[in-house]
N, C-alpha and C positions, 0 to 999 in steps of 0.2 A: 504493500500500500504506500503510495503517497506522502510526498510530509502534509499536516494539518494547512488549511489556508490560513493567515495571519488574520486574528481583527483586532479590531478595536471598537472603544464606545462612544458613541456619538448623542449628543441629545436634544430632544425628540422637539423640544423650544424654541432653541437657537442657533443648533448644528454646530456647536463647539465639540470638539474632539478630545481623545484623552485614551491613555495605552493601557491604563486599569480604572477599575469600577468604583466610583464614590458617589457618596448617598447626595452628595451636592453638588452641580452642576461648577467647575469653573468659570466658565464662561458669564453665565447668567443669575448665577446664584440658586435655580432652582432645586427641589427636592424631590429625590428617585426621577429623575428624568433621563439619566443614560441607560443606553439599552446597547448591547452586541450589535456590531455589525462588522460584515466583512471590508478586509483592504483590499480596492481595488487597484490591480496593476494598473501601471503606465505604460506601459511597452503597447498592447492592442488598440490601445490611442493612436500613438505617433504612428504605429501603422498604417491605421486606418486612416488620418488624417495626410501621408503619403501619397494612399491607394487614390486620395478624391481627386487630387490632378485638378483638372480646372471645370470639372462636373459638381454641379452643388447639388441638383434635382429640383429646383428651385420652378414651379410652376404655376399659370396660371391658374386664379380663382375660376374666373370666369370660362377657362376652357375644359375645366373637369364635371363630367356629367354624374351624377351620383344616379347609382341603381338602388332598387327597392329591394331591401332584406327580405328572402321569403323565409317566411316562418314555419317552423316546422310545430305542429298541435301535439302536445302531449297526452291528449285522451281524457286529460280531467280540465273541463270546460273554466270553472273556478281559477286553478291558476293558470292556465292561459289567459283571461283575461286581467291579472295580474301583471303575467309577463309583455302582454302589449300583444297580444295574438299565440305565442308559441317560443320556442324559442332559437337560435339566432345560430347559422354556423358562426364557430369559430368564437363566439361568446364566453362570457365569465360571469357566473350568477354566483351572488353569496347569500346564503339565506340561514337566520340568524333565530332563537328564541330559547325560552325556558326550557330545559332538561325533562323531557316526558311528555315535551306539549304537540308533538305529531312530525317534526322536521323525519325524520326517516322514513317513516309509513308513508309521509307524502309521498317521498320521491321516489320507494321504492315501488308503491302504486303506477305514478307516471312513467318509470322506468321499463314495468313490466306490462302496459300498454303499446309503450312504443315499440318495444320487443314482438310482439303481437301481428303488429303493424311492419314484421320487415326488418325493423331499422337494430343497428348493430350497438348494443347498449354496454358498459361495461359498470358497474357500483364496487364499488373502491371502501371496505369495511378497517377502518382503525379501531374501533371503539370495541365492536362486537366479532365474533369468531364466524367462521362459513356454517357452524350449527345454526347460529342463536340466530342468525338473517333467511335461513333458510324454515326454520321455525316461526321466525313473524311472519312471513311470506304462505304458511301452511294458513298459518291463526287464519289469514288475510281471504284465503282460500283463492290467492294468485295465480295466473298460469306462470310462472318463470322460465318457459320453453322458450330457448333462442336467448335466454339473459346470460352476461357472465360476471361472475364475483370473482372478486380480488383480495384478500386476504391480510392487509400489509402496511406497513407504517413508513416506510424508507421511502423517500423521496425519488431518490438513484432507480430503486427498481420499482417506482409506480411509475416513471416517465420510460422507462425501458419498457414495459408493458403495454404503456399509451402507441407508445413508437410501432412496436411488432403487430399487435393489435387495429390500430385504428380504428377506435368505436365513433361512433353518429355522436354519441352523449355519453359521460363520463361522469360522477359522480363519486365525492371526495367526501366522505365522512369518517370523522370530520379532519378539517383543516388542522385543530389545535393536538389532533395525535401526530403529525406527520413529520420527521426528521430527516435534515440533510445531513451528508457527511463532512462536509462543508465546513459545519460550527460545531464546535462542540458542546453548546447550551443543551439546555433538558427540552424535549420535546414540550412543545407549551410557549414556549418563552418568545418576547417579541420580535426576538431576531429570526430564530428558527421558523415562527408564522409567517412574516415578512420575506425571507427567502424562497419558503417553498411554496407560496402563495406566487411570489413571483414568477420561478422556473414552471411553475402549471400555466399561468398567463400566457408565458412566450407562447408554451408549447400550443395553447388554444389558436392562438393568433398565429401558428405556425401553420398548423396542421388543419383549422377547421375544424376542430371536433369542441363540440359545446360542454365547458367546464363546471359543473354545480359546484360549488365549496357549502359545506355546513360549517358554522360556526357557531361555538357559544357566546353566551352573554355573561355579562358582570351582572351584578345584584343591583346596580341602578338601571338595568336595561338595556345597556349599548353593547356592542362588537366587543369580545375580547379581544385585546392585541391592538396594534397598531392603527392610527385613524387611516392611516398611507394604504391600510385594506380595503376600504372601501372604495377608495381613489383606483386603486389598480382596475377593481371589476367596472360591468358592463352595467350588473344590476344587483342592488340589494336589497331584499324583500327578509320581512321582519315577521315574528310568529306574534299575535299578540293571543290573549283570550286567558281568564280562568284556568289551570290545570283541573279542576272540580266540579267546571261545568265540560257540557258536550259541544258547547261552540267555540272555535277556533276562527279568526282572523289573519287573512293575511296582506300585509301593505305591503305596499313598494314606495321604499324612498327616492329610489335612483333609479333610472332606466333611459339608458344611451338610445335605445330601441323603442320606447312609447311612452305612455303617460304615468307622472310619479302621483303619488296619495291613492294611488288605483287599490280597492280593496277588494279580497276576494273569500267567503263566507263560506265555511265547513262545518257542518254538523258529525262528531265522532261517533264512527257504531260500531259494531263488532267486526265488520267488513271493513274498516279502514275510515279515511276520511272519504266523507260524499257531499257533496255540493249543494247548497240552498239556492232556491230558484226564488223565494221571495223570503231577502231579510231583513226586511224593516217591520216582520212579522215578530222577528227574534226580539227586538227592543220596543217593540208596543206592550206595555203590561194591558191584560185583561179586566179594566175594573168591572164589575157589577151594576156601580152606581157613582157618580162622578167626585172626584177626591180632590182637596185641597191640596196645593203643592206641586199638582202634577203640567206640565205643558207639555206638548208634541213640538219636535224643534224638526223642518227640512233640512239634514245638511248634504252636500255634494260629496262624495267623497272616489275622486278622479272624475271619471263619466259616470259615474252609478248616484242618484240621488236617491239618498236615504231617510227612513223618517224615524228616529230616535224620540224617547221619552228622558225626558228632564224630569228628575224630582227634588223640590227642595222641603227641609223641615227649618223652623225657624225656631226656635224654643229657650224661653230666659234663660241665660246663663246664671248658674252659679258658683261662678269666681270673677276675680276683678277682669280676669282675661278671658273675652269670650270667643268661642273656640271657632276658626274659620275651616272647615275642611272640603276638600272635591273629591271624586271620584269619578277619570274619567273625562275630567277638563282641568284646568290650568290655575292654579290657586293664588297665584297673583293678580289672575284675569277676577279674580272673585272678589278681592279688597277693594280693586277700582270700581266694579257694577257698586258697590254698597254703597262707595265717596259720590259717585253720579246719583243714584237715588235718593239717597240725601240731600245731594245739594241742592237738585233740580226738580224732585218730588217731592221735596220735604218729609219721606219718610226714614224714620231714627229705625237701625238696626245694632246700634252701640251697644247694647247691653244683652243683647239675644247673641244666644248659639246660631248659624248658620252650615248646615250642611244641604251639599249640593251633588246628586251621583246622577250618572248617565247609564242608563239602564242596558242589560246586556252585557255587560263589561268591555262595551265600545269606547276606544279614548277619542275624543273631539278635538280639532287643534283650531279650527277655523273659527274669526271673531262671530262669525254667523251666529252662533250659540246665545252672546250677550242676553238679546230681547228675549229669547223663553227663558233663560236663567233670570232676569227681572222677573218676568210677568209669575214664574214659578214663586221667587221669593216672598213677592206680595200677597198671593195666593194663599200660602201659608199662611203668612205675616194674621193676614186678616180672615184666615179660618176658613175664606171663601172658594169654592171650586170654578177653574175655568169651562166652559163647554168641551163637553166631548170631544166633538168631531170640528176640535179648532188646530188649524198647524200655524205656526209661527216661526221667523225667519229675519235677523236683520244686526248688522253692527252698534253698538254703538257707542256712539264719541264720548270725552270730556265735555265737550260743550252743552251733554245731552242730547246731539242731534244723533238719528237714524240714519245711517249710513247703507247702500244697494251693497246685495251680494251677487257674485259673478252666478248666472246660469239660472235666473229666475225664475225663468219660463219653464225650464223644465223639472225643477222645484215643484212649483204649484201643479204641472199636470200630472207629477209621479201621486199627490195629494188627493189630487182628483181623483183619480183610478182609484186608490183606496178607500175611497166613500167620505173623507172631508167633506166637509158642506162649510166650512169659514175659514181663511186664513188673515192673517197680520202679518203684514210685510210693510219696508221700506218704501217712499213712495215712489223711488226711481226704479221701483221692481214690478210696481202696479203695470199688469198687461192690459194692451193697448185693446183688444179684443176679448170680449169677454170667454170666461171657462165654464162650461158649461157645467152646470150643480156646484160651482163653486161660488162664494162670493168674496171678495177681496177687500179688507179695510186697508190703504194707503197712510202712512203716519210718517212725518216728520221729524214731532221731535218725543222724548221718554214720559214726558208727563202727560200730552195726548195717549198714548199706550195706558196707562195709569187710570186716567180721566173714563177711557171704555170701559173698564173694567167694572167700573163706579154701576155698570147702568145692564150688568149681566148679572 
């Protein structure tokens, strides 16, 4: 064997360098910010820089015609419309979430359709043994004829295999077992992810064959390992949902190939993950009889409009600090709604508990939310129930004004379909034609909002 490559640590801040590991960054002062990385040579530089002669490659914008990615369909309808249709020769997806919450059953669903279908599949197991994959695949009651498993953690010989093989799709579970020989950190570490994350890229972008990486999450949520991971890939889709419930989420944050915030809705069953054909069904609770606290909020979420339930409780605190909590929306978005409806409504929530959840266990990131998160507040506040079959939809400002949300129109007609019969919207959302069995209140500003209420 070879001698080791040399590295060193560089960090992740400010790119200051250093030939061993300390807890504080020279350069910038910060704390654990150096991580492994390899030295690279000089020498295939000045060669290459030789090789270029007086060719740069240097070409027109305007004379390169770009052709349309065809997508190739994975068989489960859900995340293909995730991934923007299907997915992409020569691609790089990372897809990320809690430990048990469906990342491998998905794909090896997906995997073992497109195997079905022809196409020359290969799942690449770190975590689990060729039993325990071949056993979910039983549970699943999968066909796996035409699949092929890979058993193995080395980087060296899962691109050896890529190579000799050449599969249609490729699937690396997960990214955070896989080592080069390259470093000699622990498998896990953010050089070793970094690396062999990288040498799969080339190889996708070489070869054509579309790369899944699985990766884990930290306990706040995000990518373990380096943020330069997400940067490398093509698309990163994120598992969200309960472990406890049967609903599973999945977003996309990044996608080179189609549209980001795009969600795609799984119901778990004994067959695997299977696809919800109407999920604004999931976050409608059932009342009996109409409940204080409660609003139906339209939100978009990519091209799919959704219609989620808001619930807020408002209830005296009993300590000097009273307690602001979300679930599901954004908790500093919640301090501001109270500062506006005070100022602007003159109603006092100082001294009340205020809890606010988004039913389902769907997280909302868009300010669309604001106005049913008021009109919920008040709702409670004042013990009083909003109507039924009302949906509500609209930003809003410090100044108190109601601010348009992008995609109004198709907002209010997903509302309609569902047997709505009143929405509240912004009034630059107010459709120029009327909706039929809908009727539309247009508002301004927070305390008009407020004011309707008075008279329900």
């Amino acid at each position: 064997m070879g001698a080791k490559a040399k590295t060193q640590y560089s960090c992740t801040e400010c790119g200051a360098t250093s030939s061993k590991w300390q807890g504080q960054c020279p350069g910038c002062g910060q704390w654990n910010t150096l991580v492994e990385a390899l030295i690279e040579s000089s020498q295939p530089a000045k060669r290459s820089f030789a090789a270029l002669g007086g060719g740069s490659g240097v070409q027109m914008l305007s004379a390169i015609h770009p052709r349309e990615e065809a997508r190739q369909p994975t068989g489960v309808e859900e995340f293909d419309r995730v991934l923007g249709g299907g997915l992409v020769a020569g691609g790089v997806v990372l897809i990320g979430g809690d430990p048990g919450i469906g990342k491998s059953t998905l794909l090896l669903q997906a995997l073992a359709r497109q195997a079905q279908s022809g196409q020359k599949v290969l799942y690449v197991s770190g975590e689990e043994s060729a039993e325990q994959v071949a056993l979910r695949a039983q549970r699943l009651q999968l066909d796996v004829a035409g699949m092929q498993l890979l058993a193995e953690i080395n980087a060296e010989r899962i691109l050896g295999c890529l190579l000799e093989q050449r599969p249609a799709v490729a699937v690396i579970d997960s990214i955070q077992t896989v080592w080069s020989d390259a470093l000699q950190s622990a498998p896990g570490s953010v050089a070793q992810v970094r690396e062999c994350a990288a040498q799969l890229t080339r190889f996708a972008k070489q070869s054509g064959t579309c790369v899944i990486l699985v990766g884990h999450v930290t306990k706040e949520g995000s990518l373990a390992g380096p943020r330069v991971l997400e940067h490398m890939v093509d698309t990163v889709l994120y598992f969200e949902g309960d472990t406890h419930s049967s609903f599973r989420l999945v977003r996309a944050v990044k996608n080179r190939f189609g549209a980001v915030n795009e969600l795609g809705v799984f119901a778990m069953t004994e067959k695997g993950l299977r696809g919800v054909a109407n999920p604004s069904a999931l976050f409608l609770s059932r009342h009996s009889l109409e409940v204080p606290g409660s609003c139906v909020l339209c939100t978009q979420e990519g091209t799919r409009p959704l219609l989620v339930e808001i619930q807020a409780l408002v209830d005296a605190s009993q300590s000097p600090n009273p307690r602001r909590l979300t679930v599901g929306l954004e908790q500093n978005r919640l301090a501001m709604l109270l500062a506006v409806l005070h100022r602007h409504a003159g109603i006092v929530c100082g001294d009340q508990d205020v809890f606010v959840n988004a039913v389902g266990g769907v997280r909302i990131t868009e300010p669309a939310a604001d106005l049913p998160v008021l009109l919920a507040i008040v709702s409670s506040l004042r013990n009083k129930p909003l109507p039924g079959k009302l949906v509500v939809f609209g930003e809003v400002g410090l100044a108190g004004e109601i601010r348009p949300a992008p995609r109004g129109q198709e907002r209010l007609r997903e509302a309609a379909k569902l047997g709505f019969t009143h929405a509240m919207v912004p009034k630059a959302n107010a459709p120029r034609q009327a909706i039929k069995g809908l009727d539309v209140i247009a508002l301004d500003r927070v305390e008009e909002a407020i004011e309707r209420m008075r008279h329900w």
